[in-house]
KEGU-983408 format. One line per field, with one value per residue (C-alpha): x negated, z, y negated; residue number from 1; residue in three letters. Coordinates in pm, 1 decimal, padded with zeros to 6 digits, always signed. Example, Ala and Ser with C-alpha at 12.3 -4.5 7.8 and 13.67 -1.06 7.14 Angstrom:
x	-01230.0, -01367.0 $
z	+00780.0, +00714.0 $
y	+00450.0, +00106.0 $
nr	1, 2 $
rest	ALA, SER $
//
This chain:
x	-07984.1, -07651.9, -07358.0, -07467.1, -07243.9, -07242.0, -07326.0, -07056.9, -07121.4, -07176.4, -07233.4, -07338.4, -07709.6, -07818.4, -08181.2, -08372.7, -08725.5, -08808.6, -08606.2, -08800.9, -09118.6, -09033.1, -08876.0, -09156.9, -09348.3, -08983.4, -08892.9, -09190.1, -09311.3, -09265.6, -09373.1, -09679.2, -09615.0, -09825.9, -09618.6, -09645.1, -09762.8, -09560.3, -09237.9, -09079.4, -09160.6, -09030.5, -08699.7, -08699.7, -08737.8, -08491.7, -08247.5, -08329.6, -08302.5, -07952.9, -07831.5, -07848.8, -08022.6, -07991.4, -08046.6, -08409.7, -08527.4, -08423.4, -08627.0, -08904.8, -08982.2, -08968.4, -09203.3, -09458.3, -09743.0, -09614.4, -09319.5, -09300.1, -09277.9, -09002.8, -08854.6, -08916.5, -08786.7, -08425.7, -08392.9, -08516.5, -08262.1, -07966.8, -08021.8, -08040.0, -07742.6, -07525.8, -07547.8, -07253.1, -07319.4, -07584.7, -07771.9, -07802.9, -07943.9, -08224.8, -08263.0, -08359.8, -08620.6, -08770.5, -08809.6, -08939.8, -09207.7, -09277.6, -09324.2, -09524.8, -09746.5, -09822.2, -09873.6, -10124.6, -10322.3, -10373.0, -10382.7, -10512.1, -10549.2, -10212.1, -10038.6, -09694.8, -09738.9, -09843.1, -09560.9, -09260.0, -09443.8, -09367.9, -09055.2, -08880.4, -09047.9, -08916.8, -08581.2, -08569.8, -08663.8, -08387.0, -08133.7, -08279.3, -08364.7, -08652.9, -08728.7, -08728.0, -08890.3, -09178.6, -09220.8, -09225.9, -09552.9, -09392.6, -09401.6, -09798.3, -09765.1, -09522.3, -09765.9, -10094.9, -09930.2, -09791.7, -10108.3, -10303.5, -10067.5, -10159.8, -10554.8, -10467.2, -10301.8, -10183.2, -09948.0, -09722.5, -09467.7, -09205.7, -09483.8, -09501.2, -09110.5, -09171.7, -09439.7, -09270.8, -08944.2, -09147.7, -09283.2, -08941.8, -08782.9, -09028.7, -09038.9, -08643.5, -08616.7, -08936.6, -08989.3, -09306.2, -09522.1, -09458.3, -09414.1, -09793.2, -10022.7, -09889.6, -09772.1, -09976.2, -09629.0, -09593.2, -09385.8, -09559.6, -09785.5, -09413.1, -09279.8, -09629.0, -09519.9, -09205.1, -09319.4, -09617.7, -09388.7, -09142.8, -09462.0, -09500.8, -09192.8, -08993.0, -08650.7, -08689.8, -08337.6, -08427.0, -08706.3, -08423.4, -08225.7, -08464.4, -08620.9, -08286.3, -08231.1, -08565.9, -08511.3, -08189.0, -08339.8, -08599.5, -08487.2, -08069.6, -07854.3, -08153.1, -08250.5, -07877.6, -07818.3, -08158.6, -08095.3, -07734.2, -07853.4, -08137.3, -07787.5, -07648.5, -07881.2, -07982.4, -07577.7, -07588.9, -07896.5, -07882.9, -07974.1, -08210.8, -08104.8, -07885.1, -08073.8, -08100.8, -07737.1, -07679.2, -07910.0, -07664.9, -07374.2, -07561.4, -07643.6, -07257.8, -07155.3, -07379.5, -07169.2, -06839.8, -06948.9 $
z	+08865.2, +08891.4, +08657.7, +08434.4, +08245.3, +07881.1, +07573.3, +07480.7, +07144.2, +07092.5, +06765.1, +06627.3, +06588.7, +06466.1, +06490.9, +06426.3, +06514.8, +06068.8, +06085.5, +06400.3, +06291.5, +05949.9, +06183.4, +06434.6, +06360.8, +06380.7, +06703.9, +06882.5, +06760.5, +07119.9, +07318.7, +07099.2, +07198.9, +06946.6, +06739.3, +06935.8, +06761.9, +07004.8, +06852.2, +07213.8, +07264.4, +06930.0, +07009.6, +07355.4, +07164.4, +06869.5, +07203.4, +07358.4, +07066.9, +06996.4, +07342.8, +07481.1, +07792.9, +08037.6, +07763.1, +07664.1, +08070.6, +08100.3, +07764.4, +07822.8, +08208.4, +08021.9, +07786.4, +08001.4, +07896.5, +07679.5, +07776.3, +08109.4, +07913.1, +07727.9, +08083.6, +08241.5, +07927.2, +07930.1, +08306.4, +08395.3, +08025.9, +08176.5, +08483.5, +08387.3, +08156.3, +08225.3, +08607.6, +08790.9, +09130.3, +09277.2, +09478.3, +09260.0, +09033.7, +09276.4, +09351.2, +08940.2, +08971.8, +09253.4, +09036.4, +08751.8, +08987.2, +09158.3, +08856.7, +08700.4, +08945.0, +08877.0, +08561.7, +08618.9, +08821.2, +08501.1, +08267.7, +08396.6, +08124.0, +07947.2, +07900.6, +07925.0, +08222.6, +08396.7, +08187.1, +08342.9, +08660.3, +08697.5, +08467.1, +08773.7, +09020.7, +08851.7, +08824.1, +09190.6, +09290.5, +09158.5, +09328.4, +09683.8, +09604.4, +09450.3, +09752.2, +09959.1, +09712.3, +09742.3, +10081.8, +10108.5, +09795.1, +09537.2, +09316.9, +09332.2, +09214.7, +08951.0, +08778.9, +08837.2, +08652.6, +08358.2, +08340.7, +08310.4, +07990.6, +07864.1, +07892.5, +07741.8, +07488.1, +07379.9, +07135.9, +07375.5, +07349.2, +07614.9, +07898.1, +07783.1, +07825.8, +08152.5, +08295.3, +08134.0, +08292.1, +08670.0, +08628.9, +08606.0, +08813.5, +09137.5, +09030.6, +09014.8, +09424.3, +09525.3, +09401.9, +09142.5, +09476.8, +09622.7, +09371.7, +09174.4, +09508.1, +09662.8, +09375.6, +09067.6, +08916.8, +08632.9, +08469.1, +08117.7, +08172.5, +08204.7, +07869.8, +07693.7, +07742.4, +07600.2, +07255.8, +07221.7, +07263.2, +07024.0, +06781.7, +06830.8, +06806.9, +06630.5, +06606.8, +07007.6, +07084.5, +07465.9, +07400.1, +07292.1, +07581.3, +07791.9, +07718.7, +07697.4, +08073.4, +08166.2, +07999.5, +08213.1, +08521.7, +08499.5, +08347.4, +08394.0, +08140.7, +07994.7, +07776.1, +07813.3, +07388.7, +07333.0, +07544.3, +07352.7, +07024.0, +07143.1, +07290.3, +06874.6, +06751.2, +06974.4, +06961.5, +06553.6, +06571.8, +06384.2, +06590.7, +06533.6, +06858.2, +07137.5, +07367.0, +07091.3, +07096.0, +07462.5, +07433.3, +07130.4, +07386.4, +07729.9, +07427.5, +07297.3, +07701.6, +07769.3, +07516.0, +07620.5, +07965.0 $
y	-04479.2, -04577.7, -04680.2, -04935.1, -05196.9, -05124.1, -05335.0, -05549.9, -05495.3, -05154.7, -05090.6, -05407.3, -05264.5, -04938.7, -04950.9, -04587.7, -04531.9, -04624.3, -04934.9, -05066.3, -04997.2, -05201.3, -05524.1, -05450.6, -05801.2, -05972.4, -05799.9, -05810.4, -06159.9, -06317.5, -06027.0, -05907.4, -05583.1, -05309.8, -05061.8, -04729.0, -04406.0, -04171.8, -04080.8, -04128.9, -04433.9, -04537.8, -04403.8, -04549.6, -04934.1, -04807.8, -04771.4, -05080.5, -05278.3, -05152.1, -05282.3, -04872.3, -05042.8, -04745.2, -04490.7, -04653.2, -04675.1, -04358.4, -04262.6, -04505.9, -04341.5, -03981.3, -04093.8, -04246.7, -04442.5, -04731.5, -04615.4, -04770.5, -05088.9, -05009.7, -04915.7, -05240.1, -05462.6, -05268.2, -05298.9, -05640.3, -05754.5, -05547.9, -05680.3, -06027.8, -06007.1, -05736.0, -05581.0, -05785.1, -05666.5, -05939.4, -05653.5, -05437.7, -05675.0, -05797.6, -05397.0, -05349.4, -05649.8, -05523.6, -05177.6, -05371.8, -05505.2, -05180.9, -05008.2, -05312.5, -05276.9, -04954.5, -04982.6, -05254.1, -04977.5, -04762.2, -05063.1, -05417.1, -05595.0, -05495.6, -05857.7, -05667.4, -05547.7, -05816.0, -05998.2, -05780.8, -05820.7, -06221.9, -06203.1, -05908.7, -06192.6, -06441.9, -06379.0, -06194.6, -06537.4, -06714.4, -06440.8, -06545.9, -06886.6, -07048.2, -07273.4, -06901.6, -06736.8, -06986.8, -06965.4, -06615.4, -06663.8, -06470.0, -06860.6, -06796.1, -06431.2, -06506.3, -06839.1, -06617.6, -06356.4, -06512.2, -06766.4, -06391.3, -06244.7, -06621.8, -06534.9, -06216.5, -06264.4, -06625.4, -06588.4, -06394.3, -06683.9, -06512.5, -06580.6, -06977.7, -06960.0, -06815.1, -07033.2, -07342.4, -07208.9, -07201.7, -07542.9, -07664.8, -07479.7, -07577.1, -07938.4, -07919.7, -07759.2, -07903.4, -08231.4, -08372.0, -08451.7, -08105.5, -07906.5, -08079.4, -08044.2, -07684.7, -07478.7, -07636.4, -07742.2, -08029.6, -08158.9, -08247.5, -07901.6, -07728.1, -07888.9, -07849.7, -07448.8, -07473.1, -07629.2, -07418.6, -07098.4, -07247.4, -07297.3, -06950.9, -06870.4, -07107.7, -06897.8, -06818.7, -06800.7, -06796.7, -07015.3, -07302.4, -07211.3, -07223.8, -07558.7, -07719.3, -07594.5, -07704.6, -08060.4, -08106.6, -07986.0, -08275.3, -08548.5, -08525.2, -08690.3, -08872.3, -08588.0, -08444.4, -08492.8, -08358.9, -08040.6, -08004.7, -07993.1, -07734.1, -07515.2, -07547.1, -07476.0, -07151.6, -07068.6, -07086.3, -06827.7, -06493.0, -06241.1, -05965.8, -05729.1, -05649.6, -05890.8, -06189.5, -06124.9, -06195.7, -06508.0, -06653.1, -06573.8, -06749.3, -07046.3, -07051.4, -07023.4, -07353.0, -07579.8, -07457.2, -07615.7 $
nr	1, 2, 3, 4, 5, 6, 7, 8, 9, 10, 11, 12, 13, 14, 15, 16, 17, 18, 19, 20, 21, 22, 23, 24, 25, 26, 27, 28, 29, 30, 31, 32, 33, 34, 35, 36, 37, 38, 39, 40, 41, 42, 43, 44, 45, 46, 47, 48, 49, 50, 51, 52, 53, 54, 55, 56, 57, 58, 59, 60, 61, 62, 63, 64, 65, 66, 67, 68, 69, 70, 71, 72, 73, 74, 75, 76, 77, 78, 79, 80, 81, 82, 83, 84, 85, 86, 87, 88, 89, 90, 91, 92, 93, 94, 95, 96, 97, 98, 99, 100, 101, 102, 103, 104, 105, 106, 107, 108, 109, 110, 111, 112, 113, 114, 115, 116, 117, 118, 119, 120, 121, 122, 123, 124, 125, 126, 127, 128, 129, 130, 131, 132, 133, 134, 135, 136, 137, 138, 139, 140, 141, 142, 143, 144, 145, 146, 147, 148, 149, 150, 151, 152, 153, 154, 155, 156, 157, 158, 159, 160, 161, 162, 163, 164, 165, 166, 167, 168, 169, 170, 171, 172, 173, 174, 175, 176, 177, 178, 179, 180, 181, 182, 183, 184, 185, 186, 187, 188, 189, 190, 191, 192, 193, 194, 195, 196, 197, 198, 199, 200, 201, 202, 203, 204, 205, 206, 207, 208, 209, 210, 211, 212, 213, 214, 215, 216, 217, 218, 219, 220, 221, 222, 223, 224, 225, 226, 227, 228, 229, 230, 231, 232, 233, 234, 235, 236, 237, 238, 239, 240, 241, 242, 243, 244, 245, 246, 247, 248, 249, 250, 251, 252, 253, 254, 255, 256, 257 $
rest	UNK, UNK, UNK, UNK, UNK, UNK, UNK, UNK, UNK, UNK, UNK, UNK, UNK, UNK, UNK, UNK, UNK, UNK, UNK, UNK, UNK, UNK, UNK, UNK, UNK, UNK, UNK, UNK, UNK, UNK, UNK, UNK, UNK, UNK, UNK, UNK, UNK, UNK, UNK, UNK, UNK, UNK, UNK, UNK, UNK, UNK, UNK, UNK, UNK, UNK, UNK, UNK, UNK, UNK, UNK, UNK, UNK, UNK, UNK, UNK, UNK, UNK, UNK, UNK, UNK, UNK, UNK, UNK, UNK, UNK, UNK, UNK, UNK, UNK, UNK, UNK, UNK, UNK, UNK, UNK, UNK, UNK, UNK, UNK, UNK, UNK, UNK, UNK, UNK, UNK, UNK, UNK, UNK, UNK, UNK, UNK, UNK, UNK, UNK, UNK, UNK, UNK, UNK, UNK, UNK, UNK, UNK, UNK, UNK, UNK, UNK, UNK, UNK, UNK, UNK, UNK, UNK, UNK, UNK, UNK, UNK, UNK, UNK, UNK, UNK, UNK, UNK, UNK, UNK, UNK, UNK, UNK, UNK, UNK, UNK, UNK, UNK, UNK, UNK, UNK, UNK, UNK, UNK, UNK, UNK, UNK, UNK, UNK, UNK, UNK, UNK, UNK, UNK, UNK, UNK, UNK, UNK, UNK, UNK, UNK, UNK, UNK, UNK, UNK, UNK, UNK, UNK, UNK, UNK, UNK, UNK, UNK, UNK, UNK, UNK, UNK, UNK, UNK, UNK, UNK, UNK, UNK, UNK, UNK, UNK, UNK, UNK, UNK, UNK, UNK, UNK, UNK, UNK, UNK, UNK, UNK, UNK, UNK, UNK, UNK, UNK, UNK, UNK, UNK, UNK, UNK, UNK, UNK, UNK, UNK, UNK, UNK, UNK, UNK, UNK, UNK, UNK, UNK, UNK, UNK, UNK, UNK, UNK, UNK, UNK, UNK, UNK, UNK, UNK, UNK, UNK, UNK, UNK, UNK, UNK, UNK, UNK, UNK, UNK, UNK, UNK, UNK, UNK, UNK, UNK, UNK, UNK, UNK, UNK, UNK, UNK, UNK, UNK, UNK, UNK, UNK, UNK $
//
């Protein structure tokens, strides 16, 4: 697997498989991921919520079953946040996928695992380039699969993030025209996903972050005060884990721009 950077704030959570289970609802509120009933699952989240990314995959793929899940969330958040080496980072996406799509074999109409399917998609397309990534179809894969956790479950708040987060991000390489007729991307459909996962959500520390890039990305300095005061108030969050903690850093990073 690899050396993998550590949490840079070891120690600031302490989660054990009781004190998950109580802040399940809290944890899991934009993922709507059920409370497992196998101990080693439990103790593969109670890692990944205390920032132990390696330790849970590693936990998570011994486990199996729901464990996979708990596999794919700590690689595809170390990845995004912590692996500084730009090929390995595409390398762990592509893993998320792979094993995604496995999962999806045994379990087709679990919203998770169609969920880590477009979010390893997602962000392998932003390594290569969105405008590549679309040409090569993995823009198709990545909306079919997020508008299918949506069907399944549509309170998972993380997949409006995500699918607002692709509307923006097309309409931002591509162009409205473009980005409307061949990839199904717009601009008020994009924004209508942010809110609703915010509604969801409303302490989604990504969610904020999110929005506030996607508000930038299509309308510029127009909505440039609006998108700042979505960055405070995301960088004044609390956090409730190791990966709400990286989101409060990326928020805090975005105003010291």
């Amino acid at each position: 697997m690899g050396e993998w950077t550590a949490f840079p704030y070891v120690g600031a959570f302490s989660f054990d498989g009781a004190s998950v289970l109580k802040a399940w609802s809290r944890l899991h509120v934009a993922d709507v991921e059920p409370a497992p009933h196998d101990q080693a699952v439990l103790h593969a989240w109670a890692l990944f919520h205390n920032g132990e990314f390696r330790q849970a995959c590693e936990a998570g793929l011994k486990a199996g079953g729901a464990g996979i899940t708990v596999a794919n969330k700590a690689t595809a958040i170390y990845a995004n946040y912590l692996e500084p080496r730009e090929k390995t980072r595409l390398a762990l996406f592509q893993d998320v996928a792979e094993r995604a799509e496995k999962q999806l074999l045994a379990e087709p109409h679990n919203p998770n695992a169609w969920y880590w399917r477009a979010y390893a998609l997602g962000r392998y397309s932003q390594g290569i380039s969105v405008a590549k990534a679309l040409a090569q179809g993995l823009g198709t894969r990545v909306k079919e699969s997020l508008e299918r956790v949506i069907d399944l479950a549509p309170s998972h708040a993380d997949a409006h993030i995500a699918l607002g987060t692709f509307h923006a991000e097309v309409i931002d390489k591509v162009g409205s025209l473009i980005g409307s007729m061949t990839y199904g991307a717009k601009r008020d459909v994009g924004l209508r996903m942010f809110q609703q996962a915010l509604r969801l959500h409303p302490g989604s520390v990504i969610g904020l972050v999110e929005y506030a890039n996607a508000l930038v990305m299509l309308d510029g300095d127009d909505k440039l005060q609006e998108a700042t005061a979505l960055y405070e108030q995301a960088a004044a969050a609390t956090p409730a884990d190791a990966t709400e903690r990286l989101d409060v850093e990326m928020a805090q990073a975005e105003l010291a721009n």
